[in-house]
N, CA and C atoms as a LAMMPS dump frame, in Angstrom:
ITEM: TIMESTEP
0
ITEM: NUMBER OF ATOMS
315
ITEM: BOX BOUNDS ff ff ff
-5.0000000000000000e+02 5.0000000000000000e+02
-5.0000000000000000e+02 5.0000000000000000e+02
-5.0000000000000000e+02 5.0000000000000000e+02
ITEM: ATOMS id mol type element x y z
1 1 1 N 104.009 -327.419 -70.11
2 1 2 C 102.886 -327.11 -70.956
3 1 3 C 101.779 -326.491 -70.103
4 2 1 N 101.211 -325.265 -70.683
5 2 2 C 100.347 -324.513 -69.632
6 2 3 C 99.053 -325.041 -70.216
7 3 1 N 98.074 -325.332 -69.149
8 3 2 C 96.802 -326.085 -69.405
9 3 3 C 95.785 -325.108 -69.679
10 4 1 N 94.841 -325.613 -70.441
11 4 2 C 94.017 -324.567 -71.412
12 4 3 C 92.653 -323.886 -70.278
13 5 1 N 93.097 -324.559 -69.079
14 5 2 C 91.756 -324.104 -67.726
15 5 3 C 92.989 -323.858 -66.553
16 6 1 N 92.839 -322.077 -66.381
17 6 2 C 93.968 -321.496 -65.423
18 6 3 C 92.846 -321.547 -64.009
19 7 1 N 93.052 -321.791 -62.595
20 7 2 C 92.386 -321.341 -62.059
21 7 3 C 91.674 -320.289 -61.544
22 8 1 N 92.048 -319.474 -62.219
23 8 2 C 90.732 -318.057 -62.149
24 8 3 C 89.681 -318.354 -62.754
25 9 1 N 90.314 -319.069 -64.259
26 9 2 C 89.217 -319.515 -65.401
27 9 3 C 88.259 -320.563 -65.063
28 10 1 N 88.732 -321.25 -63.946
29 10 2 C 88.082 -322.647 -63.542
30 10 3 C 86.701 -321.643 -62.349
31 11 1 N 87.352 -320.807 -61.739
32 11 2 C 86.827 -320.081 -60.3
33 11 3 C 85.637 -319.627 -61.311
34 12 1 N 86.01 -318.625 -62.42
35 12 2 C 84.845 -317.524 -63.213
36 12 3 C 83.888 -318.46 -63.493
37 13 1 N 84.01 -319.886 -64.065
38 13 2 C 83.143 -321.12 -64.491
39 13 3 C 82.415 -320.984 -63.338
40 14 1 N 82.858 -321.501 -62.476
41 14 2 C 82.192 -322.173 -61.111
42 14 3 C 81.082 -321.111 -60.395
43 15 1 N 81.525 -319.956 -60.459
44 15 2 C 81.04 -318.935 -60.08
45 15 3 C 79.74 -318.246 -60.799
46 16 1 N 80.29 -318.334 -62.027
47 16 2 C 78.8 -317.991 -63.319
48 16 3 C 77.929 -319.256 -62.972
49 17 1 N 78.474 -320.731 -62.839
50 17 2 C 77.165 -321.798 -62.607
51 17 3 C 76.376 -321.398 -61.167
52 18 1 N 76.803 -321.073 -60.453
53 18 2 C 76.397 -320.802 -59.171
54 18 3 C 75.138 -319.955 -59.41
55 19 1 N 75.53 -318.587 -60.156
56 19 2 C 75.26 -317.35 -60.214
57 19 3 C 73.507 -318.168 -61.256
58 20 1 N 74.144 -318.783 -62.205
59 20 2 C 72.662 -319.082 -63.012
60 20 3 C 71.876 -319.891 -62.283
61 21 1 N 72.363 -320.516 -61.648
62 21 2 C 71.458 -322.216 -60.601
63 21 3 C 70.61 -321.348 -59.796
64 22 1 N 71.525 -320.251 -58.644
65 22 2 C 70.535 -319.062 -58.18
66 22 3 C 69.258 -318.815 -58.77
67 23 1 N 69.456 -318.213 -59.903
68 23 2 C 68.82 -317.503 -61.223
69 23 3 C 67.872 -318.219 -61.113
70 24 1 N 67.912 -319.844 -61.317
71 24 2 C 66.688 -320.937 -61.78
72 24 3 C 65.921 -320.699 -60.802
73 25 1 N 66.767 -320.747 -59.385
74 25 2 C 66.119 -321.322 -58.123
75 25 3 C 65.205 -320.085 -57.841
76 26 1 N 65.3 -318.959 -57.942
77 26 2 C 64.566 -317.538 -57.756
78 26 3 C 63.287 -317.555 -58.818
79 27 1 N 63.358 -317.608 -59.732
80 27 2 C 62.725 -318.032 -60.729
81 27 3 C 61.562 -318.853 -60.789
82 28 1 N 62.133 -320.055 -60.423
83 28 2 C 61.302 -320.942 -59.867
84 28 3 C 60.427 -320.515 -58.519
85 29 1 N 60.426 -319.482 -57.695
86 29 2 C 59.84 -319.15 -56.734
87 29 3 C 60.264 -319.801 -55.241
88 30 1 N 61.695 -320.682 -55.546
89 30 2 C 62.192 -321.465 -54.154
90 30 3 C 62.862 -320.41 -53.154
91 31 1 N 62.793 -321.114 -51.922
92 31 2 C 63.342 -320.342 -51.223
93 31 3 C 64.767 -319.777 -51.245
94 32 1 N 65.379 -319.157 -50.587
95 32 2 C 66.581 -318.719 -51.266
96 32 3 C 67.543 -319.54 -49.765
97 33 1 N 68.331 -320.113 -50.806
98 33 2 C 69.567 -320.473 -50.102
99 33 3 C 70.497 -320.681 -48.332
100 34 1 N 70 -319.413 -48.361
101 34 2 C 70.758 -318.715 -47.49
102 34 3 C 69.644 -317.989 -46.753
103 35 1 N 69.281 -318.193 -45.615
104 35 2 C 67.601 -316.76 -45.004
105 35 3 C 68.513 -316.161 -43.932
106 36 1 N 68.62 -314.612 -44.289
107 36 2 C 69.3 -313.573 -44.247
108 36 3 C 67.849 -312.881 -43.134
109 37 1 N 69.104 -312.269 -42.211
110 37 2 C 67.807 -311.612 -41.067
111 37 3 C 66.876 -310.701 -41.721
112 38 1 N 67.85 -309.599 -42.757
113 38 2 C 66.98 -308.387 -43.483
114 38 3 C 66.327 -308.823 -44.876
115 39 1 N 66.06 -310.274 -44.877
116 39 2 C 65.366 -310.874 -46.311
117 39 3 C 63.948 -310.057 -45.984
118 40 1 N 63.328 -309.552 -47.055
119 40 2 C 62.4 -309.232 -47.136
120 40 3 C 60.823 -310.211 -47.634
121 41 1 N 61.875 -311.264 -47.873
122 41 2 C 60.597 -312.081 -48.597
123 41 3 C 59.668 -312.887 -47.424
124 42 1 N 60.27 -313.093 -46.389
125 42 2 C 59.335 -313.302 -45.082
126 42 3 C 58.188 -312.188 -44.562
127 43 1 N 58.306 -311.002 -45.001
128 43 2 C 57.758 -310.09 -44.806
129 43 3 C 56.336 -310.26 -45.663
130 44 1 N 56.39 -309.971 -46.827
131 44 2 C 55.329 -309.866 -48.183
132 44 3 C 55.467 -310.542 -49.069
133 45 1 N 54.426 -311.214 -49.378
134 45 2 C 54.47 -312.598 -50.073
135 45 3 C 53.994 -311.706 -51.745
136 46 1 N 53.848 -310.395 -51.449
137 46 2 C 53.164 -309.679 -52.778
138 46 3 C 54.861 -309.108 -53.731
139 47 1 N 55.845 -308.571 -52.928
140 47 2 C 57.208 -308.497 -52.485
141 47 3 C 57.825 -309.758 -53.207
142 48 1 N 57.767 -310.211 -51.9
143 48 2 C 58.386 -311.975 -52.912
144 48 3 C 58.344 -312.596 -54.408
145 49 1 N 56.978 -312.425 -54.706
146 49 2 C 57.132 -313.058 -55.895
147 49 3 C 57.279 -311.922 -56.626
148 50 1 N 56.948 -310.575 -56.779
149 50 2 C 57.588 -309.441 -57.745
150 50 3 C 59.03 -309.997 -57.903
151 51 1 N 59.885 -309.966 -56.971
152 51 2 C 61.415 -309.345 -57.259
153 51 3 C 62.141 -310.758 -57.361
154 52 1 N 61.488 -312.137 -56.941
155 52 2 C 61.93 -313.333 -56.792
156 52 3 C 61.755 -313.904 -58.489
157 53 1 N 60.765 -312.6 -59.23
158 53 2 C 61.052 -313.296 -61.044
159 53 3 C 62.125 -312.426 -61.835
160 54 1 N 61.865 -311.657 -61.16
161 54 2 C 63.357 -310.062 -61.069
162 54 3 C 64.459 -310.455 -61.285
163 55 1 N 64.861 -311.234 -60.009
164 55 2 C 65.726 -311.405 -59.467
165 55 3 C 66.709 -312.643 -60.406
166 56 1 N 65.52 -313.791 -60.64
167 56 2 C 65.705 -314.768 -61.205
168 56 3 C 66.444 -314.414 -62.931
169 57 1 N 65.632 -313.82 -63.299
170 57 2 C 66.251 -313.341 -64.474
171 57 3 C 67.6 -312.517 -65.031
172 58 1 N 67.707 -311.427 -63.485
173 58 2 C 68.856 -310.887 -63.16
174 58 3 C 69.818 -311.796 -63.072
175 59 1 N 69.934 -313.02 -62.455
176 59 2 C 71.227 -313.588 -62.197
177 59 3 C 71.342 -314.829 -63.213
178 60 1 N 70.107 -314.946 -64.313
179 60 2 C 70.554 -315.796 -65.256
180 60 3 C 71.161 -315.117 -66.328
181 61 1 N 70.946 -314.371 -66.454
182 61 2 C 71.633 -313.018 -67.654
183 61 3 C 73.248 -312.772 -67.262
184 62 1 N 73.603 -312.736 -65.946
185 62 2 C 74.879 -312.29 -65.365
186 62 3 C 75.19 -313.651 -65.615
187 63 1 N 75.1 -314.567 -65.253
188 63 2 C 75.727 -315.225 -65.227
189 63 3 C 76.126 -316.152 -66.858
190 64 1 N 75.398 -316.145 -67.606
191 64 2 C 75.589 -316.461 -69.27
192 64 3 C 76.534 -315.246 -69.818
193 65 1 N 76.087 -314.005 -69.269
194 65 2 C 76.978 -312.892 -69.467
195 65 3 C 78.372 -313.089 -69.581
196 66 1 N 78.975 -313.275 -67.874
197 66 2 C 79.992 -313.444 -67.362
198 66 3 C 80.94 -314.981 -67.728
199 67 1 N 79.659 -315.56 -67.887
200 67 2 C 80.483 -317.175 -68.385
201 67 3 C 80.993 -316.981 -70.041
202 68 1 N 80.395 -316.117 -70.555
203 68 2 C 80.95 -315.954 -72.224
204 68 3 C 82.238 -314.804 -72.111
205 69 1 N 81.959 -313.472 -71.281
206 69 2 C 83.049 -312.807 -71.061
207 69 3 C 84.972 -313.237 -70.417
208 70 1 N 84.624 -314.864 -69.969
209 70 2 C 85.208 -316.003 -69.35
210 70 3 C 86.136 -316.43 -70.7
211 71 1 N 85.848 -316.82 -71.896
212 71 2 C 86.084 -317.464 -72.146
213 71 3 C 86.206 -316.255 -73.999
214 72 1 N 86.165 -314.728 -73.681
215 72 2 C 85.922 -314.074 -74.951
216 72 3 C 86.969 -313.167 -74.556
217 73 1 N 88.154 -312.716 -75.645
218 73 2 C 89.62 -312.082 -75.199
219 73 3 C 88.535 -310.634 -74.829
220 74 1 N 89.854 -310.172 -73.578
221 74 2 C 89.508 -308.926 -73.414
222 74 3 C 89.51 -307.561 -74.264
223 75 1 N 90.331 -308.005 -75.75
224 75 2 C 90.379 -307.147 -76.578
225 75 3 C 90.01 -306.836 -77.449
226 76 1 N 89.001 -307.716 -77.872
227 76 2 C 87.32 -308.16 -78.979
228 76 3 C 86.773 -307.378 -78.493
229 77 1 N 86.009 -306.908 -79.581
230 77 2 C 84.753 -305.615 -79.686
231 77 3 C 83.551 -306.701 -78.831
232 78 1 N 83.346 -307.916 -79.45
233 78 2 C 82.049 -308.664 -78.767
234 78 3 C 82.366 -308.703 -77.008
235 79 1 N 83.657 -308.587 -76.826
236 79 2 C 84.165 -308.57 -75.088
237 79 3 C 83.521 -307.062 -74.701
238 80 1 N 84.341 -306.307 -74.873
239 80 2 C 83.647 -304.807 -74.31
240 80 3 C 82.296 -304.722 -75.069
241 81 1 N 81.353 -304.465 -76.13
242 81 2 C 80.223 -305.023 -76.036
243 81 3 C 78.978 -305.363 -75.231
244 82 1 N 79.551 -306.906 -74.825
245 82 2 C 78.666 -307.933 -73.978
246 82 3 C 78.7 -306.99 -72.558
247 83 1 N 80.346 -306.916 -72.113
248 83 2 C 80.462 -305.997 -70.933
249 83 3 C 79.625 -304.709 -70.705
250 84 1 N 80.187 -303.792 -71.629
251 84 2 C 78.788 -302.802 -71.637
252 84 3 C 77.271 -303.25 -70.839
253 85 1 N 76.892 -304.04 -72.477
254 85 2 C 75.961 -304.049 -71.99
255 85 3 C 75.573 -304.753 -70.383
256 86 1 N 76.454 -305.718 -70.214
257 86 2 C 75.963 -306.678 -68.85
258 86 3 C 75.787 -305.209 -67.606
259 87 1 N 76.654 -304.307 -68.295
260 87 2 C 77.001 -303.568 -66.592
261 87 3 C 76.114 -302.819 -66.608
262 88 1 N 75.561 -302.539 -68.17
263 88 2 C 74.657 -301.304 -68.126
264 88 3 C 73.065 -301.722 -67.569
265 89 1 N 72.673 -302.471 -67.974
266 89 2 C 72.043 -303.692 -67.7
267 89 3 C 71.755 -303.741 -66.03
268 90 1 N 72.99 -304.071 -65.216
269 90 2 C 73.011 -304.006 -64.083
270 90 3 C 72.278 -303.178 -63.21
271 91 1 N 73.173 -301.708 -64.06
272 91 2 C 72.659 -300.525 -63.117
273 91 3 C 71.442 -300.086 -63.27
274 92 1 N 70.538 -300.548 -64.832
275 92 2 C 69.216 -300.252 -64.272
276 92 3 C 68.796 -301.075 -63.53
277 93 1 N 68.665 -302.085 -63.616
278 93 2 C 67.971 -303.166 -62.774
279 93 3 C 68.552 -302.263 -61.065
280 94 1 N 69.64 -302.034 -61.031
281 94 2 C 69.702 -301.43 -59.356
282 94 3 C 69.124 -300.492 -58.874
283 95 1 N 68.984 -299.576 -60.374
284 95 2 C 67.859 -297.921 -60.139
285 95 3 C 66.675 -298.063 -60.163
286 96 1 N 65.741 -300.075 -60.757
287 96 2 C 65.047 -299.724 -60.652
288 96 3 C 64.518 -300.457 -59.109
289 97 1 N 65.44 -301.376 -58.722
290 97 2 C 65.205 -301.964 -57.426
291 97 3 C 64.97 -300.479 -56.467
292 98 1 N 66.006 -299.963 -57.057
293 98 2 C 66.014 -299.009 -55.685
294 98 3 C 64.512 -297.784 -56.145
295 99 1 N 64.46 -297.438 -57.194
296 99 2 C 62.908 -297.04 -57.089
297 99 3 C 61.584 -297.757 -56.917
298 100 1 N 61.282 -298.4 -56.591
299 100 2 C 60.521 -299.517 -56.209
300 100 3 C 60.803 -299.217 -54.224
301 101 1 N 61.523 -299.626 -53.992
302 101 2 C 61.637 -300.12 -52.557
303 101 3 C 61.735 -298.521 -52.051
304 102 1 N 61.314 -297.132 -52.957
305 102 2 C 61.253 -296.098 -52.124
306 102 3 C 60.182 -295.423 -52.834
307 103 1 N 59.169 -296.285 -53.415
308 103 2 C 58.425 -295.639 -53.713
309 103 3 C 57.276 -295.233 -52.62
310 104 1 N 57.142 -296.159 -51.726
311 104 2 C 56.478 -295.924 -51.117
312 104 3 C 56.688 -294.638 -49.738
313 105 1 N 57.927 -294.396 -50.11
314 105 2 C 58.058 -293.768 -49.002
315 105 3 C 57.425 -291.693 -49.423
């Protein structure tokens, strides 16, 4: 009898909770996880909290996104849909990170 949680399905779970807990923790204005040499948020505290509510929101959306796309057949209109939109979604948020961090230049 094949069990109704395959481990990819268990991994995509685990991975979307991760992805939203992030989300809270950015959100919340905490430090992040992990302090990465090229973090910018040691730099500008004006920086920091812009992209740290950005950011927060970015990875609670992906991750409610991705946890419903988890568990919604790949061949439902609401599957491609949600997808759409999550990816489309994505890429502004990346065009607009990336206009921002060159505006100044």
């Amino acid at each position: 009898m094949d069990s109704f949680f395959s481990s990819s399905t268990l991994f995509n779970i685990v991975l979307a909770v991760i992805w939203f807990i992030s989300g809270i923790r950015d959100f919340q204005g905490k430090d992040p996880l992990i302090d990465l040499p090229f973090n910018q948020y040691n730099r500008d505290p004006e920086y920091r909290a812009f992209w740290q509510k950005k950011n927060g929101v970015f990875y609670m959306l992906n991750g409610i996104a991705f946890l419903i796309l988890t568990f919604t057949p790949a061949t439902s209109l609401l599957y491609r849909i949600l997808f759409g939109v999550a990816i489309g979604g994505d890429l502004l948020y990346l065009v607009a990170y990336e206009s921002w961090n060159h505006s100044a230049d």
